[in-house]
N, CA, C and O atoms as CSV, one atom per row, in Angstrom:
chain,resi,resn,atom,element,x,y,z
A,1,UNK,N,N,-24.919,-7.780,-11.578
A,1,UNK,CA,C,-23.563,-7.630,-11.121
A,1,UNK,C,C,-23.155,-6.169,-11.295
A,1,UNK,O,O,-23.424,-5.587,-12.346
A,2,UNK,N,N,-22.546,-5.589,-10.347
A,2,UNK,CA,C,-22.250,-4.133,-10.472
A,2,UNK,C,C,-21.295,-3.747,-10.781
A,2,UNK,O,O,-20.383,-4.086,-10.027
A,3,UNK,N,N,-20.869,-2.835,-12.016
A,3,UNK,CA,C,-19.960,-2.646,-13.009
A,3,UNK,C,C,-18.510,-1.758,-11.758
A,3,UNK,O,O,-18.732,-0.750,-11.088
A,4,UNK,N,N,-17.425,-2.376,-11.787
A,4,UNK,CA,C,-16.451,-1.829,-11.412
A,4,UNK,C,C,-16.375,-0.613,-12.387
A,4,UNK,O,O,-16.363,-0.644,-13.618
A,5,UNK,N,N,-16.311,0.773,-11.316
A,5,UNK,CA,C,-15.843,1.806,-12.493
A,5,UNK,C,C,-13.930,2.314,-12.216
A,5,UNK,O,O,-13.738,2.443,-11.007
A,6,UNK,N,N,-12.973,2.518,-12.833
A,6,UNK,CA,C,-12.073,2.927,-13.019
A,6,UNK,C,C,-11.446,4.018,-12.651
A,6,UNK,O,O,-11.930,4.969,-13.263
A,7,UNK,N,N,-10.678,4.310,-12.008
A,7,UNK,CA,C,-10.382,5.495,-11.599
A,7,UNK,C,C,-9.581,6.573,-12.904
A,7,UNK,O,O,-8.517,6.089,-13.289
A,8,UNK,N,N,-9.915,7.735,-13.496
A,8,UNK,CA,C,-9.281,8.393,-14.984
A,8,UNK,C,C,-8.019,8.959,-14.472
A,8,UNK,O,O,-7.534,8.516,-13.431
A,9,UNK,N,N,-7.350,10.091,-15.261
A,9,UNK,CA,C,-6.479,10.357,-14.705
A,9,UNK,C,C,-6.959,11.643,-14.407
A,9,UNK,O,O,-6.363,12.262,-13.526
A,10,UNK,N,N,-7.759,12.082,-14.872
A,10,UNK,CA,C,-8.826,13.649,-14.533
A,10,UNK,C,C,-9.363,13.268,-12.750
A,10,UNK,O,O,-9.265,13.975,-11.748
A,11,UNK,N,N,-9.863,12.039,-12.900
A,11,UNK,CA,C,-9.785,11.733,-11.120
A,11,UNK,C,C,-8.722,11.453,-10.353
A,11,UNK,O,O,-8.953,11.493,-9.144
A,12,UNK,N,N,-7.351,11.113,-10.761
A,12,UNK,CA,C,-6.820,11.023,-10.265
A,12,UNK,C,C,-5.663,12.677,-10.008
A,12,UNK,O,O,-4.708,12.859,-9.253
A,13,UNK,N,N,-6.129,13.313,-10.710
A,13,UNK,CA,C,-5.912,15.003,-10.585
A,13,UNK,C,C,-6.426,15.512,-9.735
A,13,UNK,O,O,-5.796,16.029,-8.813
A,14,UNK,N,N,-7.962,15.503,-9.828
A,14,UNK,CA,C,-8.365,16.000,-8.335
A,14,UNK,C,C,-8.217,15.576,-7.365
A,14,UNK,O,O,-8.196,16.353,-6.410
A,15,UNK,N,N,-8.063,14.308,-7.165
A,15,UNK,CA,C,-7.675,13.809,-5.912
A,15,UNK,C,C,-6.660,14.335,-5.297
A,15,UNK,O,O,-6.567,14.592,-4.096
A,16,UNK,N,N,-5.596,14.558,-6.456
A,16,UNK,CA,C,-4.413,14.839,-5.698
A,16,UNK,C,C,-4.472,16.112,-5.449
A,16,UNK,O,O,-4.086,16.570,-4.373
A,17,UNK,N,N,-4.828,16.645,-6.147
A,17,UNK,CA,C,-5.309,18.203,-5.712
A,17,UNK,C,C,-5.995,18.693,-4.468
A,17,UNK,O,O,-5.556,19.628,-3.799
A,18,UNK,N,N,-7.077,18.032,-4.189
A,18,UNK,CA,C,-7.947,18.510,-2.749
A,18,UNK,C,C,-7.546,17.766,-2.044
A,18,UNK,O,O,-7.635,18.147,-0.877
A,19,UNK,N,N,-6.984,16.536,-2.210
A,19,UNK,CA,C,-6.722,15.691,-0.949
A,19,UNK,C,C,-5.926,16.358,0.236
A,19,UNK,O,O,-6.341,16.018,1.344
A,20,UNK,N,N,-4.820,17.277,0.230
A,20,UNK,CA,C,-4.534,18.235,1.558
A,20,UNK,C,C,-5.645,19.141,2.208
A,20,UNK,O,O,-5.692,19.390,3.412
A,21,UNK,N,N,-6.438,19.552,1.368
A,21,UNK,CA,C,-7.068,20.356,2.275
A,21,UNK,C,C,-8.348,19.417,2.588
A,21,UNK,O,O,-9.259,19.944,3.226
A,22,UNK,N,N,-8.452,18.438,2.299
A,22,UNK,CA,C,-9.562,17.241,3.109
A,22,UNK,C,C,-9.299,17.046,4.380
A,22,UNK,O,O,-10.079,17.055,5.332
A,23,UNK,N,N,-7.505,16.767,4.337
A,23,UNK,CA,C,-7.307,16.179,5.542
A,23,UNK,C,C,-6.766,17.420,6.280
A,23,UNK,O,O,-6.724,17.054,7.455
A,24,UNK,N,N,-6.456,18.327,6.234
A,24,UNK,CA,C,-6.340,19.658,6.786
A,24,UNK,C,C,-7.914,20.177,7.935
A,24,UNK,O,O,-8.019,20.512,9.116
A,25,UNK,N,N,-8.963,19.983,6.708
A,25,UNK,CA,C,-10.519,20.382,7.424
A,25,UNK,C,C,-10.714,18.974,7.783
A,25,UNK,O,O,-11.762,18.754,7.177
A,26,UNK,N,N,-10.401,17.853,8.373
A,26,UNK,CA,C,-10.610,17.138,9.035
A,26,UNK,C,C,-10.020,16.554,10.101
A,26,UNK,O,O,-10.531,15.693,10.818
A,27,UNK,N,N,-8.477,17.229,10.245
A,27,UNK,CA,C,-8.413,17.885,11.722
A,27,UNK,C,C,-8.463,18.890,12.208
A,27,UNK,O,O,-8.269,18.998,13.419
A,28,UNK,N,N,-8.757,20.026,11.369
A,28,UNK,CA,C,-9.170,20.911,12.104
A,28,UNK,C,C,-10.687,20.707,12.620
A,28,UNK,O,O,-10.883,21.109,13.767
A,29,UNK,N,N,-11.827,20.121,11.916
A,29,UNK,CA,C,-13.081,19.912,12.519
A,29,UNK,C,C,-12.598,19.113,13.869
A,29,UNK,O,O,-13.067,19.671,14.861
A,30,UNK,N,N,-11.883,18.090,14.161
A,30,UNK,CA,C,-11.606,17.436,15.072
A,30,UNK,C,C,-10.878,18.140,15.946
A,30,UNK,O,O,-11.116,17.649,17.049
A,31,UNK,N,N,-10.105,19.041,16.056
A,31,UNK,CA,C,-9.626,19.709,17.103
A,31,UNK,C,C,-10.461,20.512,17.538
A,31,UNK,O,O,-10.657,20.658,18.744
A,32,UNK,N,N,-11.090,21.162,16.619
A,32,UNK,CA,C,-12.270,22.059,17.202
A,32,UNK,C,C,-13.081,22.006,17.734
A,32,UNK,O,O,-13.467,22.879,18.511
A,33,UNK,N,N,-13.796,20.628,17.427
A,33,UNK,CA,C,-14.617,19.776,18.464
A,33,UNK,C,C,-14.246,19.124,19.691
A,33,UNK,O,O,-14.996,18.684,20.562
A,34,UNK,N,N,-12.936,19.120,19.644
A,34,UNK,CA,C,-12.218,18.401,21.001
A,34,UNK,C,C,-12.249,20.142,21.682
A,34,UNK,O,O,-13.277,20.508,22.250
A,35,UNK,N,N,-11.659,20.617,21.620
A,35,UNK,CA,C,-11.670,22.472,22.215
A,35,UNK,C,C,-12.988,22.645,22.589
A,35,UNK,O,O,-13.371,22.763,23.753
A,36,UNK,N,N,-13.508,22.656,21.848
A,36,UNK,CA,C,-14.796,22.974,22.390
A,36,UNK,C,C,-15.771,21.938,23.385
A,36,UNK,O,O,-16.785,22.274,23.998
A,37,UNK,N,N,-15.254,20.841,23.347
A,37,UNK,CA,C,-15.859,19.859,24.787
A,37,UNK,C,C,-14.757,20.110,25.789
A,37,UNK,O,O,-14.914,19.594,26.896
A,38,UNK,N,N,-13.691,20.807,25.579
A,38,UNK,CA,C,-12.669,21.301,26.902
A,38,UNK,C,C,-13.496,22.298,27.831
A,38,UNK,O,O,-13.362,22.074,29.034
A,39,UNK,N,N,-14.032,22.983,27.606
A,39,UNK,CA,C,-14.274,24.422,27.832
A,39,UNK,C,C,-15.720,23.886,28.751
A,39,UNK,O,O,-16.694,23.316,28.259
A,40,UNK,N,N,-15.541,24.224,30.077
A,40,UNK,CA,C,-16.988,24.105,31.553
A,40,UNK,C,C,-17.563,25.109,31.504
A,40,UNK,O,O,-18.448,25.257,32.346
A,41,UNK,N,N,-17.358,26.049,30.669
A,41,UNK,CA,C,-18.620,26.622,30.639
A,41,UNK,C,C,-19.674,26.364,29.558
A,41,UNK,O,O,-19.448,26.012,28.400
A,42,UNK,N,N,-21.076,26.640,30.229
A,42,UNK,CA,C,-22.446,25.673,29.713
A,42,UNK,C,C,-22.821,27.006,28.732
A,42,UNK,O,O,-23.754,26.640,28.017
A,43,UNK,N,N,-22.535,28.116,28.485
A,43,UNK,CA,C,-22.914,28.789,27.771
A,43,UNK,C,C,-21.908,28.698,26.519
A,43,UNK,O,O,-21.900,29.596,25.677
A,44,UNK,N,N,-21.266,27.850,26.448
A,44,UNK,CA,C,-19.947,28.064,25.291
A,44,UNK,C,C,-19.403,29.015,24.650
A,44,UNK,O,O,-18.908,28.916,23.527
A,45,UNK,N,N,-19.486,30.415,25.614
A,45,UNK,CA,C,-18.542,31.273,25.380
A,45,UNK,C,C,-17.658,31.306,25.364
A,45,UNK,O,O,-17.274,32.193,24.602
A,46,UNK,N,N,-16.459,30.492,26.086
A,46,UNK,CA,C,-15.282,30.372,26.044
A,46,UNK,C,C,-14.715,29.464,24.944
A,46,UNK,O,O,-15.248,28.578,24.275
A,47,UNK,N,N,-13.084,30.113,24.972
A,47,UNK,CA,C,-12.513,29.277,23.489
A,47,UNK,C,C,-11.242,29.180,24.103
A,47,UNK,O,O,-10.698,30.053,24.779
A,48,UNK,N,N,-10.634,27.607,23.707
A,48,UNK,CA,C,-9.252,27.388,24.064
A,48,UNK,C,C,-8.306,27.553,23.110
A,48,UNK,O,O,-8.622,27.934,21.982
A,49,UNK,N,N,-7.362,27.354,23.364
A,49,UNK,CA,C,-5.996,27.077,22.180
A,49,UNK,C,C,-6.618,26.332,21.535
A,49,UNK,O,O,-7.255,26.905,20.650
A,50,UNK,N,N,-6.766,24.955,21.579
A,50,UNK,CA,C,-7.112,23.783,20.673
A,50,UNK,C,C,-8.535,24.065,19.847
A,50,UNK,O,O,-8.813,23.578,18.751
A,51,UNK,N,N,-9.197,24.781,20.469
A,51,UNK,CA,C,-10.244,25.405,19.375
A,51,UNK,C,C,-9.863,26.272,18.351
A,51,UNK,O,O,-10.194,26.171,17.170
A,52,UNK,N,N,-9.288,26.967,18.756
A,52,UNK,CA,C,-8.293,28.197,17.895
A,52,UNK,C,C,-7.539,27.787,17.031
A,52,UNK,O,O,-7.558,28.361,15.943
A,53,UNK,N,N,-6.535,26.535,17.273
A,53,UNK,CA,C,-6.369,26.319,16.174
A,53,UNK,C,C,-6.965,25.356,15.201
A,53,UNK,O,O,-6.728,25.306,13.994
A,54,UNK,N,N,-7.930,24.450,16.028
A,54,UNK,CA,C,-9.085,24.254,14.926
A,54,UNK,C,C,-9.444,24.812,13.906
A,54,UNK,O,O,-9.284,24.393,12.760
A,55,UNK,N,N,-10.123,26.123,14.347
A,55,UNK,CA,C,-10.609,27.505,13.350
A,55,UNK,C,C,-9.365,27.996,12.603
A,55,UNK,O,O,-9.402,28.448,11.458
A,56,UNK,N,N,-8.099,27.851,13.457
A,56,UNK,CA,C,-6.952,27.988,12.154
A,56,UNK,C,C,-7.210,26.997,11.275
A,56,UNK,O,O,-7.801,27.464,10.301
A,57,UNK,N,N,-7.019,25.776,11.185
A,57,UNK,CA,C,-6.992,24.931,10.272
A,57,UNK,C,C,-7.655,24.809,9.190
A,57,UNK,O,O,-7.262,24.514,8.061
A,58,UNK,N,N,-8.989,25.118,9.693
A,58,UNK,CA,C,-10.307,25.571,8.954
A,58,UNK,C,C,-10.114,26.471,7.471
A,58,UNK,O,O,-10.239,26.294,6.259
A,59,UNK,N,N,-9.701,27.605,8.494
A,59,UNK,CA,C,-9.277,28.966,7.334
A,59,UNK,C,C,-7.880,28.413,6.611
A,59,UNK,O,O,-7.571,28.809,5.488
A,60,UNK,N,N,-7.169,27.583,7.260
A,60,UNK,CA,C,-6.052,27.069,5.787
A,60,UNK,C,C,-6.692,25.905,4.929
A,60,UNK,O,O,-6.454,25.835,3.723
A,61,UNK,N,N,-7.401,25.113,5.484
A,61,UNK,CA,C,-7.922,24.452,4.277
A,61,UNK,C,C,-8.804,25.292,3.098
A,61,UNK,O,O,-8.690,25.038,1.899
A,62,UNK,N,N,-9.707,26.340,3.646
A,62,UNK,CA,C,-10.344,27.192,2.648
A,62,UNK,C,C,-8.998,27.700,1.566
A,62,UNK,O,O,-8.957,27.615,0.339
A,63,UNK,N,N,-8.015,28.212,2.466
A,63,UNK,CA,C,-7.304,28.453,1.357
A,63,UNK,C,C,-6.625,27.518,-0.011
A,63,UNK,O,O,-6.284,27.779,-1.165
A,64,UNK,N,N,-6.655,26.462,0.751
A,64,UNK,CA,C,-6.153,25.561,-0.099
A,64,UNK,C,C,-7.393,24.645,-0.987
A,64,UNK,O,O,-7.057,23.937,-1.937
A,65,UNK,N,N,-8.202,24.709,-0.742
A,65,UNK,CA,C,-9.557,24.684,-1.637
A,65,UNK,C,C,-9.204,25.626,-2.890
A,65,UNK,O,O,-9.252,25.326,-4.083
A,66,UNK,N,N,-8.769,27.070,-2.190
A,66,UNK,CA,C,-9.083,27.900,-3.218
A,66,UNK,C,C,-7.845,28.199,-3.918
A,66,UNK,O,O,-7.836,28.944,-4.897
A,67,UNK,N,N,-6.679,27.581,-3.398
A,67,UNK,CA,C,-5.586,27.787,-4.430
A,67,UNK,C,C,-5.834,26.561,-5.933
A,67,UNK,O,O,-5.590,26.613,-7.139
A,68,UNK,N,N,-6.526,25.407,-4.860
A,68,UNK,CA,C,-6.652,24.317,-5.811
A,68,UNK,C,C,-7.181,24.499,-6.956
A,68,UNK,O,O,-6.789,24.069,-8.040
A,69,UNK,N,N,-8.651,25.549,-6.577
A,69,UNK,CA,C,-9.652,25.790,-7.979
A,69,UNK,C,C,-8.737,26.660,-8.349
A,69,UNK,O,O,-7.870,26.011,-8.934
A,70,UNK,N,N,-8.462,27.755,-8.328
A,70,UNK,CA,C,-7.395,28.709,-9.264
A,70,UNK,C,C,-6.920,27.901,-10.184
A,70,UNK,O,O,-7.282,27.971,-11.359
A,71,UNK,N,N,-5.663,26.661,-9.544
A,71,UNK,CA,C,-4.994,26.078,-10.479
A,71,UNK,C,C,-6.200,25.484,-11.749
A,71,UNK,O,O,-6.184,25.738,-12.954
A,72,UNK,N,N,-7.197,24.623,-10.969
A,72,UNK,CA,C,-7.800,24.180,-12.118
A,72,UNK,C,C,-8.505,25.006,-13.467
A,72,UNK,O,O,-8.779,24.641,-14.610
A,73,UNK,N,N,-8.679,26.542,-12.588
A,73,UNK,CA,C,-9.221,27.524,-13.469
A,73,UNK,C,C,-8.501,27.652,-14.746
A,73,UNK,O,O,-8.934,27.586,-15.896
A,74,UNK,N,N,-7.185,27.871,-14.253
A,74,UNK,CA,C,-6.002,27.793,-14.920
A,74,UNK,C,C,-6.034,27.117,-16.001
A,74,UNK,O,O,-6.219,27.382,-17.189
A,75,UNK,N,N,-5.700,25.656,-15.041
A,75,UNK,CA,C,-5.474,24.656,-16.220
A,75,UNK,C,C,-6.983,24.476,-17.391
A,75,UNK,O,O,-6.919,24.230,-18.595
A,76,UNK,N,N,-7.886,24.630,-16.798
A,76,UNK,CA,C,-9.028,24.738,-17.728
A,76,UNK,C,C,-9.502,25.850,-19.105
A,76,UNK,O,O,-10.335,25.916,-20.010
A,77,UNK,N,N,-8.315,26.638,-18.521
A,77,UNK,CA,C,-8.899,27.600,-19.725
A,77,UNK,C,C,-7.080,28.073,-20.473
A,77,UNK,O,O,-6.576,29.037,-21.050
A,78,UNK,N,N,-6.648,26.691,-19.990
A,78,UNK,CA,C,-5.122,26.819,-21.413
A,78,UNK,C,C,-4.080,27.778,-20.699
A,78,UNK,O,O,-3.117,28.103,-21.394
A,79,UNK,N,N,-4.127,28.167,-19.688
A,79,UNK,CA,C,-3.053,28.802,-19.179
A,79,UNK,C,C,-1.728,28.530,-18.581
A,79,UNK,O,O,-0.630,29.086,-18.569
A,80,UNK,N,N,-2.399,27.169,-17.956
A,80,UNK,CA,C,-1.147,26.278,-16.979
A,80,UNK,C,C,-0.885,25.384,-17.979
A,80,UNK,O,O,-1.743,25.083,-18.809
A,81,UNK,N,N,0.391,24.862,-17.978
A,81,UNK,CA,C,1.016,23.889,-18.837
A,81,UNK,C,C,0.156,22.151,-18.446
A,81,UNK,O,O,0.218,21.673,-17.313
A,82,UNK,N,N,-0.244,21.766,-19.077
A,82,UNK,CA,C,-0.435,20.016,-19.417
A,82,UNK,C,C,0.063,19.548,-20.358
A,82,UNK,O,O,0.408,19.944,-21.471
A,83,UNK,N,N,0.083,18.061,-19.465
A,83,UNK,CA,C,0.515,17.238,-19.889
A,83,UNK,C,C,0.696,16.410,-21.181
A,83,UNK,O,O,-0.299,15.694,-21.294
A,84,UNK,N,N,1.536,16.221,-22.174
A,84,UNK,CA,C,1.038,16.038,-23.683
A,84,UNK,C,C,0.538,14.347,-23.781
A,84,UNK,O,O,0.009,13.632,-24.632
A,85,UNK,N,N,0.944,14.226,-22.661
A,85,UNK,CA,C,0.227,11.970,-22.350
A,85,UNK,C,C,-0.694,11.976,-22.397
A,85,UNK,O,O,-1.315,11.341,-23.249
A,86,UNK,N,N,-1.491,13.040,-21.077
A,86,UNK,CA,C,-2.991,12.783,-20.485
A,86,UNK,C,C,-3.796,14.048,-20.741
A,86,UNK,O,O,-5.020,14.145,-20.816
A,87,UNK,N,N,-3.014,14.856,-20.843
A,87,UNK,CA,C,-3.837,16.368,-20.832
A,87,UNK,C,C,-4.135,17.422,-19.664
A,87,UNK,O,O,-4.565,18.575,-19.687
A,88,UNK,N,N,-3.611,16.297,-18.314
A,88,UNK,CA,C,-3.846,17.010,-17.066
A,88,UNK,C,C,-3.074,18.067,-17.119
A,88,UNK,O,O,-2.640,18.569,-18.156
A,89,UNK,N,N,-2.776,18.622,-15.469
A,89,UNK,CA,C,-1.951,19.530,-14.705
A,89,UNK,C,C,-0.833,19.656,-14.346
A,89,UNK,O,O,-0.625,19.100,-13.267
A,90,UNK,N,N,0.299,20.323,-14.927
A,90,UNK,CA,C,1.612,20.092,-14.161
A,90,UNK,C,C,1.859,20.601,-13.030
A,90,UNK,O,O,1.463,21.674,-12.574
A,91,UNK,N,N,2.853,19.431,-12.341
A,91,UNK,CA,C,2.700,20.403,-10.989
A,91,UNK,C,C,3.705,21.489,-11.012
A,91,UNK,O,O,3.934,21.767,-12.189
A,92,UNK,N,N,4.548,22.374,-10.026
A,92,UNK,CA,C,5.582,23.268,-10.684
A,92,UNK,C,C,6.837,22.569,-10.596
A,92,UNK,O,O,6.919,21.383,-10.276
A,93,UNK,N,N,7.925,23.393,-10.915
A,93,UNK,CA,C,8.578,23.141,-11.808
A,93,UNK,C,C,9.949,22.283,-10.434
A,93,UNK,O,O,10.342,22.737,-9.359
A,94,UNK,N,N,10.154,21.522,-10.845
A,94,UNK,CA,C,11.320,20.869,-9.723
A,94,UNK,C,C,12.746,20.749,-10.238
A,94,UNK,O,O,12.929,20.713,-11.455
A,95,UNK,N,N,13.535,20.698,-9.584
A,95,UNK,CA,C,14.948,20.410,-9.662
A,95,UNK,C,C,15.507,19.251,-9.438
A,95,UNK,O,O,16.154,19.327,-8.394
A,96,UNK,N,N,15.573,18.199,-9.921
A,96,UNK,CA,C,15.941,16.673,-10.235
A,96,UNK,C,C,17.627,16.728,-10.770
A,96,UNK,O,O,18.449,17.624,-10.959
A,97,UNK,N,N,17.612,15.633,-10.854
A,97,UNK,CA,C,19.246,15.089,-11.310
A,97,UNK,C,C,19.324,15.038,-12.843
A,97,UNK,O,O,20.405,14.653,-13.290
A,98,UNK,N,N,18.185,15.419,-13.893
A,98,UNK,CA,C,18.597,15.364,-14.831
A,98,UNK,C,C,18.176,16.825,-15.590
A,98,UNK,O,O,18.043,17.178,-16.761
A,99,UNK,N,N,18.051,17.430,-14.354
A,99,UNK,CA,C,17.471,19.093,-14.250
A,99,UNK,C,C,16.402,19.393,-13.756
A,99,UNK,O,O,15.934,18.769,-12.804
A,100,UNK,N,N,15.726,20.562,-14.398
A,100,UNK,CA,C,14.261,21.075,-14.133
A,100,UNK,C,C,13.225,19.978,-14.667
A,100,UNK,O,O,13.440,19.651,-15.834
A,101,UNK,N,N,12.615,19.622,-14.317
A,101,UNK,CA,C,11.869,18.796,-14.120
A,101,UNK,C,C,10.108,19.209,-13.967
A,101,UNK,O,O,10.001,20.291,-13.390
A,102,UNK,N,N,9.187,18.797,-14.224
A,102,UNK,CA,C,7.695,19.041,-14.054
A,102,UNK,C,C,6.868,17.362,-13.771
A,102,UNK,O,O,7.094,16.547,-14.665
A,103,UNK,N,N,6.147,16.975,-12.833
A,103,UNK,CA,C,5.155,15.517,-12.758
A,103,UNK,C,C,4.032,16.458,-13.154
A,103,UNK,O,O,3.830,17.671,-13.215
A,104,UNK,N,N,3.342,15.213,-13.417
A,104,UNK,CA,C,2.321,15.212,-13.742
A,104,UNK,C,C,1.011,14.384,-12.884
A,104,UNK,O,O,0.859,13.206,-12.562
A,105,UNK,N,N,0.185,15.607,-12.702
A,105,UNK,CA,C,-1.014,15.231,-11.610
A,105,UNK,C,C,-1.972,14.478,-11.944
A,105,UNK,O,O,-2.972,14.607,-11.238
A,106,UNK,N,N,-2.053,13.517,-13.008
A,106,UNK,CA,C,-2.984,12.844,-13.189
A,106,UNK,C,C,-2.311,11.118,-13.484
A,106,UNK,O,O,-2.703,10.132,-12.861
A,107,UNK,N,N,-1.058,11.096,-14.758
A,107,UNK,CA,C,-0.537,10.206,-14.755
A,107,UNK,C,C,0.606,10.478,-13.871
A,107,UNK,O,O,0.648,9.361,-13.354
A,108,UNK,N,N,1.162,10.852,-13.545
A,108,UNK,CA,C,2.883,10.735,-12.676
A,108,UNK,C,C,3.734,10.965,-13.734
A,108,UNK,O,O,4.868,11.155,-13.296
A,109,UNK,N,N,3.685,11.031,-14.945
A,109,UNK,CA,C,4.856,10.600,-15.706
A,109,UNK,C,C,5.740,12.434,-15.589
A,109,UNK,O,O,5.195,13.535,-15.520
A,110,UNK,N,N,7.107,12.106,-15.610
A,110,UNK,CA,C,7.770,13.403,-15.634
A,110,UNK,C,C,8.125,13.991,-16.533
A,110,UNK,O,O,8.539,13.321,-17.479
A,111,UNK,N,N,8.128,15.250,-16.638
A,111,UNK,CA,C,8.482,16.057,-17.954
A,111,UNK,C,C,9.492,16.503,-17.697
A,111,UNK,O,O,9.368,17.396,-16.859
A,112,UNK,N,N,10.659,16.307,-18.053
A,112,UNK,CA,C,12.062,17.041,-18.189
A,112,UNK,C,C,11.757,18.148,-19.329
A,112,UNK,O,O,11.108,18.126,-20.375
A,113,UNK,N,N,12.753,19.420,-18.448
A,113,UNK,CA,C,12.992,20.595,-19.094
A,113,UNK,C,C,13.202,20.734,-21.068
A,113,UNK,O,O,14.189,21.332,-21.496
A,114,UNK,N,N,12.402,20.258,-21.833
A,114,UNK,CA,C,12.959,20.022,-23.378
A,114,UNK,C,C,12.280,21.345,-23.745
A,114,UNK,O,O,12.073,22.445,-23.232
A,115,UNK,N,N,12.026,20.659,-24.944
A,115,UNK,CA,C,11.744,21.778,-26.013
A,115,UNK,C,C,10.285,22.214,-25.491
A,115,UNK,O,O,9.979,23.405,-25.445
A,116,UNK,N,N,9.248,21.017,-25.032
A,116,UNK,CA,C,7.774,21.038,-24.933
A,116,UNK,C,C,7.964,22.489,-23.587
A,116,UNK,O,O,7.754,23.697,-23.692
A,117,UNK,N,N,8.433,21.659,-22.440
A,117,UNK,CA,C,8.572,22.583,-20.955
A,117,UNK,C,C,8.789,24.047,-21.938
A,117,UNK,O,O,7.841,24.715,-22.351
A,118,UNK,N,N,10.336,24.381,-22.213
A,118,UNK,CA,C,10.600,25.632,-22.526
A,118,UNK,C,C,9.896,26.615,-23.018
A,118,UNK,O,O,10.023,27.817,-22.785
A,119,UNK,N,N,8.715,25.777,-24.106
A,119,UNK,CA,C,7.779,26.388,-25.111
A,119,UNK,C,C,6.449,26.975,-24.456
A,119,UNK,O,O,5.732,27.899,-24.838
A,120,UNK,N,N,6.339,26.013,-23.179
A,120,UNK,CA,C,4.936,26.658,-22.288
A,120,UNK,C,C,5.297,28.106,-21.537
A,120,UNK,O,O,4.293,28.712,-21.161
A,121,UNK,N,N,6.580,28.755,-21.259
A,121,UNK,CA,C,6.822,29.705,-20.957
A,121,UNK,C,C,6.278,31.121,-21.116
A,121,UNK,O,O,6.859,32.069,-20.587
């Protein structure tokens, strides 16, 4: 029988983390491939809009790959504030109804502005 494994909250960090630029490079691969079956010429020199911005999409998901690892760089070597529940990533800092505010990327739970928030400054 094959052991159900659990999703952590360290997986549930990255997920939330790369999951935009997954689906970012997976329409841009799809537009780009649609652009590029637009185009009658047999030498595929030519490029349309819809390819173009394919290859845009492309280059914003790289970026967002690479803002993602930064953050984790971050959070991996004690720089970015975590979470005192789980240990993950906070995300930045929000403005809520009971103030500044921080979630948290692995459990959800929210950190209001206290003593902990103020002290990561």
């Amino acid at each position: 029988m094959a052991k159900l494994t659990t999703v952590t909250y360290l997986s549930r960090m990255f997920f939330r983390l790369y999951a935009p630029a997954t689906c970012v490079v997976a329409s841009g691969a799809a537009l780009a491939g649609v652009g590029r079956r637009m185009v009658d010429d047999p030498a595929g020199s030519a490029i349309t809009f819809t390819a173009m911005s394919g290859y845009a999409l492309l280059i914003l998901a790289a970026a967002l790959v690479w803002v993602s690892t930064l953050r984790l760089l971050r959070w991996k070597s004690g720089v970015a504030p975590s979470c005192f529940v789980c240990g993950c990533l906070l995300q930045a800092e929000r403005e809520s109804r009971h103030g500044i505010s921080r979630r948290c990327t692995g459990c959800g739970k929210i950190h209001a502005r206290s003593g902990l928030i103020r002290a990561m400054r």
